[in-house]
N, CA, C and O of each residue as an XYZ file, in Angstrom:
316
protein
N      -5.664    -98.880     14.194
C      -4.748    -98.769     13.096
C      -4.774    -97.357     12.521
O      -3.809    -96.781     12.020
N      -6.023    -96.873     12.664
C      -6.200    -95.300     11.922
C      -5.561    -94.355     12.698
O      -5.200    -93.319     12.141
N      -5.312    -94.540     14.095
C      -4.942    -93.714     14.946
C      -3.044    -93.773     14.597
O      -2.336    -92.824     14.258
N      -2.714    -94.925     14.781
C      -1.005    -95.611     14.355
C      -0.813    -94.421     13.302
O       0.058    -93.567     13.137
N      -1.959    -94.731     12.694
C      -0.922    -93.921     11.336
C      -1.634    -92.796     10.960
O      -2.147    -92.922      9.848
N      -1.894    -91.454     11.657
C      -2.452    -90.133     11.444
C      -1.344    -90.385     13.141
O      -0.348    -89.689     12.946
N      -1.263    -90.818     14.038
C      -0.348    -90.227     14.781
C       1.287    -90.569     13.817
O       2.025    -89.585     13.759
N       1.651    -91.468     13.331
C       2.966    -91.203     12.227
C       2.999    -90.117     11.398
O       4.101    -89.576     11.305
N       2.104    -89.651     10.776
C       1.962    -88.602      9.876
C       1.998    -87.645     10.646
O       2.520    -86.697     10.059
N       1.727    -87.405     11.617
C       1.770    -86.289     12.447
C       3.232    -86.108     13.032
O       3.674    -84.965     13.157
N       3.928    -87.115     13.364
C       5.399    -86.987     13.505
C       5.863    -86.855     12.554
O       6.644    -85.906     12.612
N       5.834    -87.305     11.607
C       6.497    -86.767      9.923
C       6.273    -85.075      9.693
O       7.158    -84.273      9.396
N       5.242    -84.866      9.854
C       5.075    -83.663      9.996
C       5.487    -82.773     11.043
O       5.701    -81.615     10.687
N       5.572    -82.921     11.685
C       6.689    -82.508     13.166
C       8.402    -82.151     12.390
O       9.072    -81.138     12.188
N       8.563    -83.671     12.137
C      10.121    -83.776     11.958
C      10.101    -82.747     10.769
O      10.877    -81.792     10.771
N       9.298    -82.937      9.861
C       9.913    -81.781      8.376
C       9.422    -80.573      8.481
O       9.558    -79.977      7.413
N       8.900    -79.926      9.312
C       8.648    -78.846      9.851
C      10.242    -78.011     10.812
O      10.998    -77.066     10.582
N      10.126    -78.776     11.621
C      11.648    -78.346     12.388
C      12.805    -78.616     11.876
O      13.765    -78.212     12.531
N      13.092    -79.353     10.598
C      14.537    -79.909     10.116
C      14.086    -78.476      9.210
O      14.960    -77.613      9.132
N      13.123    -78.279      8.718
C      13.351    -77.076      7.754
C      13.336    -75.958      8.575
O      13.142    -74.998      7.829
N      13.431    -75.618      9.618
C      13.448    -74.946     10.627
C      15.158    -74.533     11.164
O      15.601    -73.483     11.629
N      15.767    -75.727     10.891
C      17.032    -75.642     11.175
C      17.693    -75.587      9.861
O      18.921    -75.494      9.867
N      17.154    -75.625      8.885
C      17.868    -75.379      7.262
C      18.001    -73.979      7.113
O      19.107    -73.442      7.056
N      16.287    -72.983      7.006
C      16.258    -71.874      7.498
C      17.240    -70.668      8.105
O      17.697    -69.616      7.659
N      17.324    -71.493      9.539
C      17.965    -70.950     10.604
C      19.967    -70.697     10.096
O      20.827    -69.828      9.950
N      19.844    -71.476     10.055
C      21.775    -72.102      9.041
C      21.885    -71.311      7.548
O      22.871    -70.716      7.114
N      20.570    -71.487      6.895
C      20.135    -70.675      5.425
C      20.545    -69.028      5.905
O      21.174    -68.401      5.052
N      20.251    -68.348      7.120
C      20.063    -67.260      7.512
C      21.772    -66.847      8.097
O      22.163    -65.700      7.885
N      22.405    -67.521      8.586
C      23.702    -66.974      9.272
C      24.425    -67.333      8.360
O      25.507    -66.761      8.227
N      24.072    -68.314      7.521
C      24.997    -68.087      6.340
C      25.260    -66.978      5.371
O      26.374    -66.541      5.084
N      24.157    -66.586      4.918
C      23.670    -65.195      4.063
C      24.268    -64.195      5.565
O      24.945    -63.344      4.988
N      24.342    -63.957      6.666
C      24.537    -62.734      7.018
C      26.000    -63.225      7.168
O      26.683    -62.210      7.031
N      26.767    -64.227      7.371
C      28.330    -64.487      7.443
C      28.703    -63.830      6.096
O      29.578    -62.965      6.120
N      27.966    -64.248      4.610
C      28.664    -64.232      3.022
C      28.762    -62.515      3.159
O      29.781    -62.012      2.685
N      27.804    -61.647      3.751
C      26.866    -60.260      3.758
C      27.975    -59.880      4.441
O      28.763    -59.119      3.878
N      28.212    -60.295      5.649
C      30.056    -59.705      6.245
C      30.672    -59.425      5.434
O      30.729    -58.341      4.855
N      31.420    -60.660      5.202
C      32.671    -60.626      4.128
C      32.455    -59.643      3.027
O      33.380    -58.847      2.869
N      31.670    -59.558      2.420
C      31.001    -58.819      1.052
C      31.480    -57.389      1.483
O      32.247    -56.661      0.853
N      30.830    -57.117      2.766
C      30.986    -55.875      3.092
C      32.265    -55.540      3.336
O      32.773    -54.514      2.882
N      33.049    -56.621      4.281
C      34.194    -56.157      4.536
C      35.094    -56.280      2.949
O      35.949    -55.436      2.681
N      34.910    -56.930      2.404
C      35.826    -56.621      1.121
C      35.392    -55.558      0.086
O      36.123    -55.137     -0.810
N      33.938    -55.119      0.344
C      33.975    -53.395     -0.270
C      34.389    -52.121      0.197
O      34.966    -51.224     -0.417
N      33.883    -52.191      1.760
C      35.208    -51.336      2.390
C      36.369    -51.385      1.979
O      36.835    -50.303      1.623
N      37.055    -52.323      1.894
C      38.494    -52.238      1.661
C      38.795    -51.475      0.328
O      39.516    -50.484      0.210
N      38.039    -52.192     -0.743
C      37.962    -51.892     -2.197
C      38.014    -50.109     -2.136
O      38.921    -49.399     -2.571
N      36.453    -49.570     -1.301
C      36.208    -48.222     -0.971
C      37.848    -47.364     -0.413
O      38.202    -46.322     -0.964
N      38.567    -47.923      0.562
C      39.449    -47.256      0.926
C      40.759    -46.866      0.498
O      41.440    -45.854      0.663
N      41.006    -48.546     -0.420
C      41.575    -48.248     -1.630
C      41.518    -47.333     -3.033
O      42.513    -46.797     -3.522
N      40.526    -47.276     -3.438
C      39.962    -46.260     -4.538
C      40.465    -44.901     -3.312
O      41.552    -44.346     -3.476
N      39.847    -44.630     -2.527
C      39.851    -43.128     -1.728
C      41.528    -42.726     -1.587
O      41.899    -41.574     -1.811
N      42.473    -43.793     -1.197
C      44.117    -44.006     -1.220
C      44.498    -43.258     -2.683
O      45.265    -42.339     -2.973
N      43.697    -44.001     -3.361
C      44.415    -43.918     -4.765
C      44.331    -42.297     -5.501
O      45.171    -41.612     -6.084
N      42.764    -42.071     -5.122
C      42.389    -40.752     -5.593
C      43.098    -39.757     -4.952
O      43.504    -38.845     -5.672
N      43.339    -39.712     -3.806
C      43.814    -38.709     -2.758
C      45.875    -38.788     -3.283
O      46.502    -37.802     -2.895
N      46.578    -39.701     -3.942
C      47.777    -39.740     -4.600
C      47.304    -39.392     -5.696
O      48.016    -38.637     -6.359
N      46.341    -39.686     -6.113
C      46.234    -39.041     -7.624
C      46.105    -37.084     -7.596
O      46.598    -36.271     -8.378
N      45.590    -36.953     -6.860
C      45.169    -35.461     -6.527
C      46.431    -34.770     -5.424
O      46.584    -33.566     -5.217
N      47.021    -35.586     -4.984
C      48.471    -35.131     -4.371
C      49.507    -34.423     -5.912
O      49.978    -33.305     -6.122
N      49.514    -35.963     -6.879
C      50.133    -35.577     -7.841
C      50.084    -34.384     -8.585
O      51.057    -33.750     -8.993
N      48.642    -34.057     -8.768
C      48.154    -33.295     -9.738
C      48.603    -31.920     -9.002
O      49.329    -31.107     -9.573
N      48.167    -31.751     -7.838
C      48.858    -30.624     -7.407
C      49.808    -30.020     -7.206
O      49.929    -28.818     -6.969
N      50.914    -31.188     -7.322
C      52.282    -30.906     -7.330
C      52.554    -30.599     -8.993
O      53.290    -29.648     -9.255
N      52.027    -31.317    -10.009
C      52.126    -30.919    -11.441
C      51.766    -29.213    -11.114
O      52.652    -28.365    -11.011
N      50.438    -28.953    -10.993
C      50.238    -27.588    -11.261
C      51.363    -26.776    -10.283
O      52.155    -26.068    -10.906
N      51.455    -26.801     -9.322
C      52.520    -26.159     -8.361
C      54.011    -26.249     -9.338
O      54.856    -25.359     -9.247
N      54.181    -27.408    -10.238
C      55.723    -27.131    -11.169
C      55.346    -26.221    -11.936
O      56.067    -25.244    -12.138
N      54.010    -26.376    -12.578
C      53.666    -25.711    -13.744
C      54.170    -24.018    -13.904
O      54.883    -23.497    -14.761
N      53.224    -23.208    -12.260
C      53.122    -21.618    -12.173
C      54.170    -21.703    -12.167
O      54.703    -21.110    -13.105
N      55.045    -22.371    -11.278
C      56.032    -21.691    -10.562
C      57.262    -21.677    -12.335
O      57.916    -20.681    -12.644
N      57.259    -22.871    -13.096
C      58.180    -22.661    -14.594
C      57.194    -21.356    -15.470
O      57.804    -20.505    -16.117
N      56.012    -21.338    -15.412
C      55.108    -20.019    -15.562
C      55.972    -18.755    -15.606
O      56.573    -18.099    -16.457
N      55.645    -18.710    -13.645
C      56.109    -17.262    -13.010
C      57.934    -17.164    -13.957
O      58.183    -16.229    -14.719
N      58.758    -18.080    -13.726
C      60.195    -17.888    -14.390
C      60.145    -17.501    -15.737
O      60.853    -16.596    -16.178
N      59.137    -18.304    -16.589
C      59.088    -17.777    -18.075
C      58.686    -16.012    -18.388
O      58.947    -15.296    -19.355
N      57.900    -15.718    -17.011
C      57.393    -14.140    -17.240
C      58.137    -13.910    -16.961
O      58.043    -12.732    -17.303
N      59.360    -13.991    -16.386
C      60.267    -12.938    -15.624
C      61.135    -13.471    -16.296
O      62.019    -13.038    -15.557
N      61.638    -13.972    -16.967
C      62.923    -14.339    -17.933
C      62.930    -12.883    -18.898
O      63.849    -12.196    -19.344
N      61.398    -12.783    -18.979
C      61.620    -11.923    -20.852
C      61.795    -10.349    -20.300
O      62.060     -9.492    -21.143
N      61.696    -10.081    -19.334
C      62.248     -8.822    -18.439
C      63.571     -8.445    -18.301
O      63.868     -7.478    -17.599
């Protein structure tokens, strides 16, 4: 009878050893699947901001480029 049941306990212990083994395992590709996505939606975020800055700094240069150039006309008007 002692043997019946230290060999059951020993399969109990088997089974919740490897089921947490496969919780783990599933615990782990899940976190690196969520860790994808994460990433791939900060890239995007990243390339957007870089889009935005690079029109923002298009603009600005075209402001200063109106600016000299109504500048240069105002110096040469009073001539």
């Amino acid at each position: 009878m002692k043997k019946i049941f230290l060999s059951l306990t020993a399969l109990a212990l088997v089974a919740s050893v490897y089921s947490c083994r496969e919780t783990t395992t599933e615990n782990a590709e899940e976190t690196a699947e969520s860790m994808e996505v994460e990433t791939e939606n900060t890239m995007e975020e990243a390339g957007e901001a870089i889009d935005n800055a690079a029109e923002a700094t298009e603009d600005a240069l075209e402001d200063a480029g109106d600016a000299v150039e109504e500048a240069a006309k105002d110096a040469t008007d009073g001539q």
